[in-house]
C-alpha positions in Angstrom: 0.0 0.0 0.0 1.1 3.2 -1.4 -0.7 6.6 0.1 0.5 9.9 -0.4 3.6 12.6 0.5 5.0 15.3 3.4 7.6 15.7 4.8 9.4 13.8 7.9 7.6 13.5 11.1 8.6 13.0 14.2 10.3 9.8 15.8 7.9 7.9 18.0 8.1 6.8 21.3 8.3 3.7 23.1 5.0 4.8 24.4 3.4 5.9 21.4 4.2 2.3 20.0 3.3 -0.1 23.2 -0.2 2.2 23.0 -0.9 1.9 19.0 0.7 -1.4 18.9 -2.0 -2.7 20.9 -4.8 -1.0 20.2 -8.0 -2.5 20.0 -10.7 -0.3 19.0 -13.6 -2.9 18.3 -15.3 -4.9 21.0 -17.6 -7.4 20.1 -20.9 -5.8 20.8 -19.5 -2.9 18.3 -18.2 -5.2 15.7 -21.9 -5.9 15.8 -23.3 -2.6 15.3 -21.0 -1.7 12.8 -21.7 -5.0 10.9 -24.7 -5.0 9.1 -24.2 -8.1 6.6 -23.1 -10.4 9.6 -25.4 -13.4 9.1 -27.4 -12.2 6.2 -28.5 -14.6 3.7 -26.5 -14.2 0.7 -28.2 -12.4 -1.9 -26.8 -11.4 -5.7 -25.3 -7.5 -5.2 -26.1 -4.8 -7.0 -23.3 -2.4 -6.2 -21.2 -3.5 -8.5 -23.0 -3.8 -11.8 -23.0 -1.5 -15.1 -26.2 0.7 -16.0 -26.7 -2.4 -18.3 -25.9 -4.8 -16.1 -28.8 -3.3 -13.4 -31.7 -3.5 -15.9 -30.8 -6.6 -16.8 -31.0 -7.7 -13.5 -33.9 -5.7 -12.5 -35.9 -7.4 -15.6 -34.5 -10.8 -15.2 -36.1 -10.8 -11.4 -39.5 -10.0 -12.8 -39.7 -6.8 -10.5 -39.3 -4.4 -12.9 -41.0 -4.7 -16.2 -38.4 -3.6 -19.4 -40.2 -0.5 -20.6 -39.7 1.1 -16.6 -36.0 -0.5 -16.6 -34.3 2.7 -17.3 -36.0 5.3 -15.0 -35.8 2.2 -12.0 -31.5 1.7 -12.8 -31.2 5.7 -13.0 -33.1 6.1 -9.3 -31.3 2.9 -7.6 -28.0 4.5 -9.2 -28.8 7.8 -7.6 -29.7 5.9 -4.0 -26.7 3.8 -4.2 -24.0 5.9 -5.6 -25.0 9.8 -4.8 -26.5 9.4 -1.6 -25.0 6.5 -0.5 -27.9 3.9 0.9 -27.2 0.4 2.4 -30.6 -0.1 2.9 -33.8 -0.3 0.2 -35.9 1.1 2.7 -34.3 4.3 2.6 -35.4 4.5 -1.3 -38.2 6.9 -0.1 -39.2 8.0 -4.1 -39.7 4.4 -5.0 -43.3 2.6 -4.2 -42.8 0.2 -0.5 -43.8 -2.6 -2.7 -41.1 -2.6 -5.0 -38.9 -1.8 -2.0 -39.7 -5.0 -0.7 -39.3 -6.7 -4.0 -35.9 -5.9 -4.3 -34.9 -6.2 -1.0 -36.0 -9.8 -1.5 -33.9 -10.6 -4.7 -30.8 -8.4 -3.9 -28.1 -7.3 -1.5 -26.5 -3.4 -1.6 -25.3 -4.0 2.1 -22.0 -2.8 3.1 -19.7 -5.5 4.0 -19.0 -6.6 7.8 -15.8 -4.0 9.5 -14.4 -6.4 11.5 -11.9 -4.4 12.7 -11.7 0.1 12.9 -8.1 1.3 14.0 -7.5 4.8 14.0 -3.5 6.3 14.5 -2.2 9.1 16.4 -1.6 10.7 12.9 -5.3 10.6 12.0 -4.5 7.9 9.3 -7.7 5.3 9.7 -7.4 1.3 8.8 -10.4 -1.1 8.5 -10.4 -4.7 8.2 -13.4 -5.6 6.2 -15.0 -8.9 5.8 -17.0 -10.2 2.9 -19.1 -13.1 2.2 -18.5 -16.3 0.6 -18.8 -16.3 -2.8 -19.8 -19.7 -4.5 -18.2 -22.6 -2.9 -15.5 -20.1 -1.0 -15.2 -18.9 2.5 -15.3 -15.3 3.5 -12.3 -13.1 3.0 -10.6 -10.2 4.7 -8.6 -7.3 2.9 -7.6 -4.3 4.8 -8.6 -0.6 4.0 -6.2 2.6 4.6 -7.7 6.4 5.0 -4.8 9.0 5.0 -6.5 12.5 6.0 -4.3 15.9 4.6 -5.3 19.3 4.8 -7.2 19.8 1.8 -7.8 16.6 0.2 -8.2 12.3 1.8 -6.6 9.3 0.3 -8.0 5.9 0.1 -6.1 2.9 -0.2 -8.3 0.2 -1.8 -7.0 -3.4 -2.3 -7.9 -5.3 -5.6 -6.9 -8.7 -4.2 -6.6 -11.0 -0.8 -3.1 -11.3 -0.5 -0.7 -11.1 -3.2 1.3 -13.6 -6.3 4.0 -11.0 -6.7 6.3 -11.6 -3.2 7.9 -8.4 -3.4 10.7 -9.5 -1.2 10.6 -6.1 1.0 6.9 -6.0 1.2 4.7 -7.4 4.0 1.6 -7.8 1.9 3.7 -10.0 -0.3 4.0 -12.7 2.1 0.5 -13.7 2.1 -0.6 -16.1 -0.5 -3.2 -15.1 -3.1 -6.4 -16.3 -2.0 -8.7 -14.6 -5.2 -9.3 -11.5 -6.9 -12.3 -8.8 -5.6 -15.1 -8.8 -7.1 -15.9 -4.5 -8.4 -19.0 -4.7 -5.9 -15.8 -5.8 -3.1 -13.6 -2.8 -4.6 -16.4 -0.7 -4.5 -17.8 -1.7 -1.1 -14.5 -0.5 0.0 -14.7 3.4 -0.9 -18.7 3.2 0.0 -17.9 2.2 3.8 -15.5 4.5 4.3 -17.5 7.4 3.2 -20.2 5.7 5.5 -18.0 5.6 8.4 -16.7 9.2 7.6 -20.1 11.1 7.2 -18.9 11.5 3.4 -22.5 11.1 1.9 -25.3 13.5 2.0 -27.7 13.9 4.9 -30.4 11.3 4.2 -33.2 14.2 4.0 -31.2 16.3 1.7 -33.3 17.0 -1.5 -33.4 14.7 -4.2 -31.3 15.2 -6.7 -28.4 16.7 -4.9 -25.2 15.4 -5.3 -22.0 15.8 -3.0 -19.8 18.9 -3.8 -17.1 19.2 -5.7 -15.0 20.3 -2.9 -14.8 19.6 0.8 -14.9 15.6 0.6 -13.4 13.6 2.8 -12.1 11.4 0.3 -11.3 13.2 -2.3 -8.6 10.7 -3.6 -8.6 7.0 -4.4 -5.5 5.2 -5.2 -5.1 1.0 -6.0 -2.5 0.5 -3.6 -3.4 -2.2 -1.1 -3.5 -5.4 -0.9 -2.4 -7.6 -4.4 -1.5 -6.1 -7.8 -4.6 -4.0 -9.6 -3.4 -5.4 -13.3 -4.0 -9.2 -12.5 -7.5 -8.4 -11.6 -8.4 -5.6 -14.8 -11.9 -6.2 -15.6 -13.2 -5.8 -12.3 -10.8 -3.3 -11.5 -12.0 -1.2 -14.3 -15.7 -1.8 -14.1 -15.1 -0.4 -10.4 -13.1 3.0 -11.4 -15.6 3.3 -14.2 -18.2 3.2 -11.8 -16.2 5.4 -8.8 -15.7 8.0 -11.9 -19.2 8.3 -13.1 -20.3 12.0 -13.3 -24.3 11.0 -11.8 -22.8 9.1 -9.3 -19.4 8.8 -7.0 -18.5 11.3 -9.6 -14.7 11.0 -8.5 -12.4 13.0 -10.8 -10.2 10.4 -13.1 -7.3 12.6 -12.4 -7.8 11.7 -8.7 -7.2 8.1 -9.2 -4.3 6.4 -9.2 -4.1 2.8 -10.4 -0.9 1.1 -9.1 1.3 -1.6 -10.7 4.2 -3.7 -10.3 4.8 -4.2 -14.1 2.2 -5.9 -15.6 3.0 -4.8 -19.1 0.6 -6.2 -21.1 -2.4 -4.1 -19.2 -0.7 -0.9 -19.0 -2.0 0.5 -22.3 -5.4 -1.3 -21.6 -5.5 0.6 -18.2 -4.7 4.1 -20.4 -6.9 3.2 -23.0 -10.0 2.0 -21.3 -9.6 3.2 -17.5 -8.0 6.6 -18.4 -6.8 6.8 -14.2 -3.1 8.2 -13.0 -0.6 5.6 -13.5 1.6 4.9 -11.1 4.8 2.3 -11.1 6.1 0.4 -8.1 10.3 0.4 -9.2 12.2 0.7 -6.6 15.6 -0.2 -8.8 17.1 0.9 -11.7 18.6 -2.6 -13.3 17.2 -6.1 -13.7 19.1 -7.8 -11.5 18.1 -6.0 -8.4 14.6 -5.6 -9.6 14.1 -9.4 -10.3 15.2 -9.7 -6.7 13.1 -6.7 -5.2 9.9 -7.2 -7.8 10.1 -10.5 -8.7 7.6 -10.1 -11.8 10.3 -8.4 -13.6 11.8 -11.4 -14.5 8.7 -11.9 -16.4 8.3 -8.0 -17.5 11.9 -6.5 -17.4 12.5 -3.1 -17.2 13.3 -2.2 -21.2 9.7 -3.7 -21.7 8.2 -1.6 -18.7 9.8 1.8 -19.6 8.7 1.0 -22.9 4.7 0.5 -21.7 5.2 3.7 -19.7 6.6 6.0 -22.9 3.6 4.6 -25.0 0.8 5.3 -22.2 -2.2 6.7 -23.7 -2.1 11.0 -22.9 0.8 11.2 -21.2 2.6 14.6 -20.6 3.5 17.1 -18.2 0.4 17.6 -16.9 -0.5 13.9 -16.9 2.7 12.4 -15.6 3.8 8.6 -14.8 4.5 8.2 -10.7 7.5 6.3 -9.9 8.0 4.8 -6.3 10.6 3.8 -5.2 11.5 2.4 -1.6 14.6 3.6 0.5 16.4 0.4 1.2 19.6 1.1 3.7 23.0 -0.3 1.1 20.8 -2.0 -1.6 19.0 0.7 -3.5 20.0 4.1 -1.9 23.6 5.3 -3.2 24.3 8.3 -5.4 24.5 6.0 -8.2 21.3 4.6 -7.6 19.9 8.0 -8.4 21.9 8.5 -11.6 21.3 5.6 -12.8 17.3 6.7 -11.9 17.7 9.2 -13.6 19.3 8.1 -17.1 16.3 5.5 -16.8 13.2 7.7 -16.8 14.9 10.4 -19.0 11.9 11.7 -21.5 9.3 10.4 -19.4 7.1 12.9 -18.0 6.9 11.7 -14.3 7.5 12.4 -10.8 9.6 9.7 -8.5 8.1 9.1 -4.9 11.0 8.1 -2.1 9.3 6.1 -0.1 11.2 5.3 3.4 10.8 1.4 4.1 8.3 0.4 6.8 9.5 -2.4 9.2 7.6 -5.4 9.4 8.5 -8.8 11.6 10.9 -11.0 9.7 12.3 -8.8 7.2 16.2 -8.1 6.5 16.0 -4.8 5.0 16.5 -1.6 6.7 15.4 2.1 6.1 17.8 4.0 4.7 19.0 6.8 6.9 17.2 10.7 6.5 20.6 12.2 5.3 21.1 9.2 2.5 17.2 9.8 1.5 17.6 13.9 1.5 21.2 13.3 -0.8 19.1 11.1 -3.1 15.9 13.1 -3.7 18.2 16.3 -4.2 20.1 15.0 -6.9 16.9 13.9 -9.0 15.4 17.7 -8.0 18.0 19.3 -9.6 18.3 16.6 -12.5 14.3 18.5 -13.2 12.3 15.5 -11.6 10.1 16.3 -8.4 11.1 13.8 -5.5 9.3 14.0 -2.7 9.7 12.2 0.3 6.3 10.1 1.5 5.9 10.9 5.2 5.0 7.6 6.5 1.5 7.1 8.2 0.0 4.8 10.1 2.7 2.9 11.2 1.4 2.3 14.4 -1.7 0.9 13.2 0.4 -1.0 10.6 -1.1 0.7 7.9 1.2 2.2 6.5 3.4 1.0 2.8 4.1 -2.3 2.4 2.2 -3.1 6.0 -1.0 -4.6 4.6 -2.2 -7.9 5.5 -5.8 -9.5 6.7 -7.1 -10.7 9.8 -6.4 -14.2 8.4 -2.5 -13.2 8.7 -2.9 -11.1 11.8 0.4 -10.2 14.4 1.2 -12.6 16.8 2.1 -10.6 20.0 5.4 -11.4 19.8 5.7 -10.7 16.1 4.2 -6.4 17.2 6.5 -6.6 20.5 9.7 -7.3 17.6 8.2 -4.6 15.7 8.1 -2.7 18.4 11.9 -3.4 19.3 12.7 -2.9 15.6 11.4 1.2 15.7 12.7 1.9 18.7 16.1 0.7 17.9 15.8 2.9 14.7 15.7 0.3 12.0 13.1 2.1 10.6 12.9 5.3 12.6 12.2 7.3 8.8 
């Protein structure tokens, strides 16, 4: 998970950590309240589906007859997306009847928050569980909600767990278990406005929509949990949902799809998503990369520039993001940023330094502030901008690279050697 930039924050302390570090926000009887799918009978969602894809349903349950289809998928797509219901009975402009009707065929609830932390730098995580689908069990991905004067991130995930064992990356150690559905993706973004009074009153007038400015999110990047391009369709289908003028209505240059390389999809993700690119590198030859990224021994890096210089309406005003993690003696020398540098050269972009986030069981260290602050000046003054991500959420665990589920939760011991690890300044960035 990838959120957004600032500049260094302060080192915490051992008290800061033992507090966050076992935080526990959610007791049982408010998991409950704040869980309104928990034992529901599964029923077919309609979050989730095209215009198209909503008649179609609508008709094929015998609810709606086809000649009404349209007017009913333009009012449910107002209740769902613009005012933001979880419930059919909130509907108020549509008969009780056919309330009840498609209360009884379908499902627009939000899925189960199993778990709400909230850090000491306002940064908010949510472990959210959804239903089985088919044969399967329920799964668990984590949410991330980095607040900032003037704008909010959210950090969606795309997958549970991850194929592409990034070697300094947490998430990466947790076996795929499937791809999100775009209800799942979408269910994401939904609850957090929910949970962050981000929808309109429920009596506002019909018709009004949420402003242009003063959202709480206001920013959506594909950052969490697995890797965006190995789950395109529904990936698209949610963005082209999320960016719908009558609906979420989220600016396309306010989303920010995040990959690791998967070539073949980055001109599709141009072409047919038209969202921010974004490019996890974090080196500047192959055989560092295949050891750092693993799926560039699959994609190397002449074929990834290449997809980057061919991406549909880039320029200066539409540049590339490159991130690239801070790794203490493997990625982090004056070289390293030439060679950065001679790399990207022509491509309009901006390169992310990202400080490495500790996690139990990894060998890699942060690189240290003055190494970081040497590095990002050079590529300044080489005409890139390189800023430094402040990280958040750390004591939550939320923060890049940190992202697991409930399914791969800390062991106690595994947060006390966390804890151990900041406070002995391995990752004190």
């Amino acid at each position: 998970m990838r959120p957004d930039l600032g500049g260094i924050p302060d080192r915490p302390t051992l008290y800061d950590l033992t507090m966050a570090l076992s935080l526990d926000l959610t007791t049982a009887p408010a998991r409950a309240a704040l869980s309104p799918r928990a034992g529901a009978p599964e029923k077919p969602p309609l979050i989730g589906l095209t215009r198209s894809e909503l008649a179609e349903a609508l008709v094929a349950a015998g609810i709606v007859p086809e000649r009404q289809a349209k007017m009913r998928t333009q009012q449910l797509w107002h209740w769902l997306y613009v005012r933001g219901v979880s419930d059919f009975a909130e509907m108020f402009n549509i008969s009780k009847e056919l309330r009840g009707e498609l209360d009884r065929h379908f499902s627009i609830a939000r899925p189960e928050i199993v778990e709400e932390q909230i850090s000491e730098d306002g940064t908010r995580k949510w472990l959210f569980r959804f239903p089985p689908r088919g044969a399967g069990r329920p799964v668990e991905i984590e949410t991330v909600y980095i607040p900032e004067e003037g704008r909010g991130t959210l950090c969606i995930s795309s997958q549970v767990g991850c194929t592409l064992t990034c070697s300094f990356c947490h998430t990466g150690t947790q076996k795929l278990v499937r791809n999100l559905t775009a209800e799942e993706i979408l269910a994401q973004l939904m609850t957090a406005r929910d949970r962050l009074g981000d929808f309109p009153d429920r009596d506002t007038p019909a018709g009004a929509i949420v402003p242009a400015e003063g959202r709480k999110v206001s920013n959506i990047v594909m950052m969490g949990m697995g890797e965006p391009l190995y789950n395109f369709e529904a990936v698209k289908k949610a963005l082209l949902i999320a960016s719908d003028g009558d609906g979420l209505s989220l600016s396309k240059r306010r989303i920010t799809l995040s990959t690791s390389g998967v070539v073949p999809e980055i001109v599709r993700t141009g072409e047919e998503i038209g969202v921010m690119l974004a490019i996890s590198l974090h080196a500047t030859n192959d055989d560092l990369r295949d050891l750092l990224v693993p799926i560039n021994k699959k994609y190397p890096l002449k074929e990834l520039i290449a997809a980057c210089r061919a991406y549909p309406g880039l320029s200066n005003a539409r540049r590339i993001t490159f991130e690239y993690v801070m790794l203490r003696d493997v990625n982090d020398s004056l070289d390293d940023a030439k060679a950065l540098v001679k790399l990207l050269r022509g491509i309009p972009a901006k390169i992310n330094l990202i400080p490495f986030n500790p996690w139990p069981g990894t060998n890699y260290q942060c690189s240290d502030w003055e190494t970081i602050e040497k590095f990002a000046d050079y590529i300044n003054n080489a005409g890139y901008a390189s800023p430094i991500r402040t990280p958040r959420g750390r004591d939550i665990l939320a923060a890049c690279g940190q992202l697991k589920s409930e399914s791969e939760r800390l062991k106690k011991t595994e947060r006390l050697a966390l804890e151990a690890m900041m406070i002995a300044g391995h990752g004190e960035a």
